[in-house]
N, C-alpha and C positions, 0 to 999 in steps of 0.2 A: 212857411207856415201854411197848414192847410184849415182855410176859414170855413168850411163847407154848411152848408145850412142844414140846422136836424129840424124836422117837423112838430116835434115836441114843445119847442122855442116857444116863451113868454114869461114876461116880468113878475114881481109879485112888489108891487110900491106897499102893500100894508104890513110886512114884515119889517119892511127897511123904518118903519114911523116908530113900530115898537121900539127898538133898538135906538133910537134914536133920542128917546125918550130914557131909556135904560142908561145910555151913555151920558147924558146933558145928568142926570142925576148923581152917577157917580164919578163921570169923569176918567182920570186913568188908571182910580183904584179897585177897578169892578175886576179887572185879571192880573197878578203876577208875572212877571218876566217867567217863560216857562226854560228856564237852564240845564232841566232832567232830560230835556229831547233827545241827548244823546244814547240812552238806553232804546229809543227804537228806532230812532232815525240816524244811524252812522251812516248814513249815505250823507249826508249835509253838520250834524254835527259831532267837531271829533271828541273822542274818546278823552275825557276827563286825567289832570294828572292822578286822581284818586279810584281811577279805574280799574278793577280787581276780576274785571271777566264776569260782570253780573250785568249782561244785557237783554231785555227781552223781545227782542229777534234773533231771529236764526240766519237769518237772510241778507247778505250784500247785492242788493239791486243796482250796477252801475245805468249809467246812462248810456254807455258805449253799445249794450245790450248784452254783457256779460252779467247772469246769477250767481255768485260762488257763495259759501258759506263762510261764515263770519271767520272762524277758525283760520280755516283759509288764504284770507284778506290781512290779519294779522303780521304789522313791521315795526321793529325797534325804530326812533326816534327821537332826534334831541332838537328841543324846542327854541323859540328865541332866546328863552332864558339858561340855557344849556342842561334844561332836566332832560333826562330819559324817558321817552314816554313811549305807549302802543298808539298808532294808528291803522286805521284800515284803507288796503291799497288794490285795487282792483287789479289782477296778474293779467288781465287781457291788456288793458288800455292804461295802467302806472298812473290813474286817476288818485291820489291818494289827500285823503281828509284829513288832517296833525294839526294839531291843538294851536293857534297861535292868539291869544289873549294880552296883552298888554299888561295884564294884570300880573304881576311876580310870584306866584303862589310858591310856598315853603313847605313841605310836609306837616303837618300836627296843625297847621293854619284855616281858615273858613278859603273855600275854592273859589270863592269869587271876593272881591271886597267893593267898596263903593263902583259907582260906573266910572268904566276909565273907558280912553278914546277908541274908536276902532283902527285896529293894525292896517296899513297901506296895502291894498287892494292886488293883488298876484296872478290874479287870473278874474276867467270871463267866465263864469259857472254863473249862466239865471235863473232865478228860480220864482218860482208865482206864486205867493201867497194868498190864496183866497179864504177872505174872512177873515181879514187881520186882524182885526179889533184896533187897539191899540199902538201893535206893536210887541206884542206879548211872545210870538217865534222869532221875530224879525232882528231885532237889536240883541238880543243873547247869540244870532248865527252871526250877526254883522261880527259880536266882539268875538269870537272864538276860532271864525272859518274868514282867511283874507282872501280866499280865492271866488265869494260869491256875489253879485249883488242883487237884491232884490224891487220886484215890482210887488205892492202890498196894495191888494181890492179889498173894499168892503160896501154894503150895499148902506151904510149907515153914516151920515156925512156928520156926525158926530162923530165920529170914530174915529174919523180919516181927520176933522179937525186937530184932535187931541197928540194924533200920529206926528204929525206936521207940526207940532208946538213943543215934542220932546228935545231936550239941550241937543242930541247926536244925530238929528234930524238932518241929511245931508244929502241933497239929491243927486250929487255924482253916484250912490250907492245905493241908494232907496228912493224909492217914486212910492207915493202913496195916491190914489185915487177912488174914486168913488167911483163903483163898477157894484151892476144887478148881475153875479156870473150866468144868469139866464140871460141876458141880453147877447147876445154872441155878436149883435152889431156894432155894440158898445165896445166889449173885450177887444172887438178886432182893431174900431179905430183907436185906442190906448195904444197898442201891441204896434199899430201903426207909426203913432206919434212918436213913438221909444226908436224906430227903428229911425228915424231922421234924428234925433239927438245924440243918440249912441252910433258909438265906431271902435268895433265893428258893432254890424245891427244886433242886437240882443237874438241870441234864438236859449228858448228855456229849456233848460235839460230836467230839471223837477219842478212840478207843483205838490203844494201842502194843502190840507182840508183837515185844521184840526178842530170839531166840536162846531162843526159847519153843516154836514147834511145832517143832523138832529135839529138845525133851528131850521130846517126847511119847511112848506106846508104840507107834502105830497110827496108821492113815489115818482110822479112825472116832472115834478120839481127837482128832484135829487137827480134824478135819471140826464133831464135836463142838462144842472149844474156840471155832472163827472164827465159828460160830451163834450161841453163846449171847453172846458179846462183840458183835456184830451187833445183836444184840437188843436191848441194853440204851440202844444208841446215839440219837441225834436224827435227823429222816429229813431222810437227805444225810449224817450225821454218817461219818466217815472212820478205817478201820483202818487201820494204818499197821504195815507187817510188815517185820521184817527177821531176814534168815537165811541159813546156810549154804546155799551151792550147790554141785552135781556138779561134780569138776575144781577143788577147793580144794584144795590140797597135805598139808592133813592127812589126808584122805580119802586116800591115797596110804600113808601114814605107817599108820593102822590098817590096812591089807590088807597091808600089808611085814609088818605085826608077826602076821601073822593071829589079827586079834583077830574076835571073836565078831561075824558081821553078819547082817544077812535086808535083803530086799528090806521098801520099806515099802510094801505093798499096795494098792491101790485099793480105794475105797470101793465099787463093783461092779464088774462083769464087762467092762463099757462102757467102763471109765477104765486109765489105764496107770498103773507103780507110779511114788510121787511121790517115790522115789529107795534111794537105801541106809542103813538104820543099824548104828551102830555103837556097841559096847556099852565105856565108857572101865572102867578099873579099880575104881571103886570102885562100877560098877553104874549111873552114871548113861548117859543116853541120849545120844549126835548122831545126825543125819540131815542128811545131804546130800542138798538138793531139785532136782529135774529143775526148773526154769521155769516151762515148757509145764503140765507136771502139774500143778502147785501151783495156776498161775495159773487152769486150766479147775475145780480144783475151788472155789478162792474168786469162779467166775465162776457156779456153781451158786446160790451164795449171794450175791451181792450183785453190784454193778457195776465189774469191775476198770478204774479208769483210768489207772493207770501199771504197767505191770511189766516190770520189766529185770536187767540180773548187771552189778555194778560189782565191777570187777576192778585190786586192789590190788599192785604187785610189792614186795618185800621186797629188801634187797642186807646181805650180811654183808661186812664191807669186809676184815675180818682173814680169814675163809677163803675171801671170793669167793664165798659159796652164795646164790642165788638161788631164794625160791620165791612163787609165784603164787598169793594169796589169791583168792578168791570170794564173792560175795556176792549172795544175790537178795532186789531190793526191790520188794515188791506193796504197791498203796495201793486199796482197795476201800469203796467207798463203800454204804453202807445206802441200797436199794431205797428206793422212796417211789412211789405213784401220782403222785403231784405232777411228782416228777423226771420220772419215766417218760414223762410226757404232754409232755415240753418237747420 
């Protein structure tokens, strides 16, 4: 792992207090288990028995440092339970992502039902959660993907409390800790501690960043954050972002209300700002990202090879309201001479 120091580096302990407060209030019903992940992230999780070819990415980012297209990537498959099912398999390196749930799903049935245990562990795929909250990516990848186990940060020691208190709470498979991912001192001695527990040492082939640089202060904050998580990665290994976008309907809803906003800056002079924030009631942060913006400063830093806005409509059927969610998903991959030279 290369810890290297960025210049940028520094904490923001008043973000972590909001959040904290956010959390002790609601506990661990402020986010859902997020299950849908598989429509953009089949790199980590697999493809649904009720999966009908409606994903919104285009893109298979292995961590080998193969891109192939979904299409592609696409292999028949029968599962513990002996269903047929699609997965995706990387044709470079036979990395392949297939559904394995404990849970028996039946056609005509709900795809998940109560929590059941996690399938026994098949492989050594680590992946870095930053900003877990709860556990809201973590325990949906634990029960579905046996080949991963997770390191889950959050900079809110409520969070990581609540994480640590879940029934499938189980540290051969998930470490939750309390980590500023600006802190790159901190990350490192975690990453450190993991590698004397673990055998073999952990090395991370993906990090996740879902709804993570929108609660940041600043562009040299986020800038920060996508480095040091960068850093910690395997070369070829793959961040995986997802986040509000400009033209999301709540974005609309804070300026009706004229709540408190600023532009979120650019990291220089050079760059455009990478959209607007907006400050919610109890002090915490969103940010709605321009694309373009986002995408040219995570191309600073690493190799973007997918980035796009998936765009969600809503329908209220009793008053007929209609509104248009937003979404940008960036997947960048850690530099490598190796890649480079291909």
């Amino acid at each position: 792992m290369n810890f290297s120091a960025d210049p940028y580096e520094g904490s923001y302990s008043g973000t972590a207090n909001e959040w904290n407060q956010v959390y002790t209030f609601h506990k661990g019903s402020l986010y859902r288990d997020r299950h849908w992940l598989w429509a953009i992230f089949p790199e980590l999780f697999p493809l649904p028995p009720h999966y009908k070819g409606n994903l919104d990415t285009q893109e298979f980012i292995c961590h080998c440092g193969e891109t192939t297209s979904i299409e592609n990537t696409l292999v028949d498959v029968v599962n513990m339970h002996g269903l047929n099912l699609k997965a995706c398999r990387c044709p470079a390196c036979n990395y392949e992502v297939k559904y394995q749930s404990m849970y028996a799903y039946s056609p005509g049935q709900p795809t998940r039902g109560e929590e059941v245990p996690f399938p026994s562990r098949t492989g050594y795929i680590w992946v870095l959660d930053v900003g877990c909250g709860t556990g809201s990516l973590a325990f949906p990848l634990l029960e579905k993907n046996s080949q991963v186990r997770i390191l889950s940060l959050d900079y809110s020691e409520e969070a990581i409390k609540v994480l640590r208190l879940r029934d499938r709470y189980d540290e051969n498979v998930i470490i939750g800790e309390v980590c500023d991912i600006t802190n790159l001192q901190r990350l490192s001695a975690i990453c450190m501690q993991l590698s004397v527990r673990f055998s073999p040492s952990p090395a991370f082939h993906y990090a996740t960043m879902v709804f993570v640089l929108s609660a940041l202060r600043d562009s040299v904050t986020i800038r920060t954050a996508i480095f040091n998580t960068l850093s910690v990665l395997t070369e070829g290994g793959v961040l995986l972002i997802y986040d509000y976008a400009e033209g999301d309907y709540r974005e609309g809803k804070f300026a009706a209300r004229k709540q408190d906003s600023d532009d979120c800056p650019p990291v220089d002079q050079n760059s455009r700002s990478l959209g607007t924030t907006y400050l919610r009631g109890e002090g915490t942060r969103a940010t709605f990202f321009c694309l373009q913006a986002l995408k040219d400063l995570c191309s600073e830093l690493g190799t973007v090879c997918e980035a796009s806005i998936r765009v969600k409509e809503e329908h209220n059927r009793k008053t007929q309201e209609r509104w248009i969610k937003k979404y940008l998903l960036i997947k960048v991959r850690k530099r490598s001479y190796k890649l480079d030279k291909k």
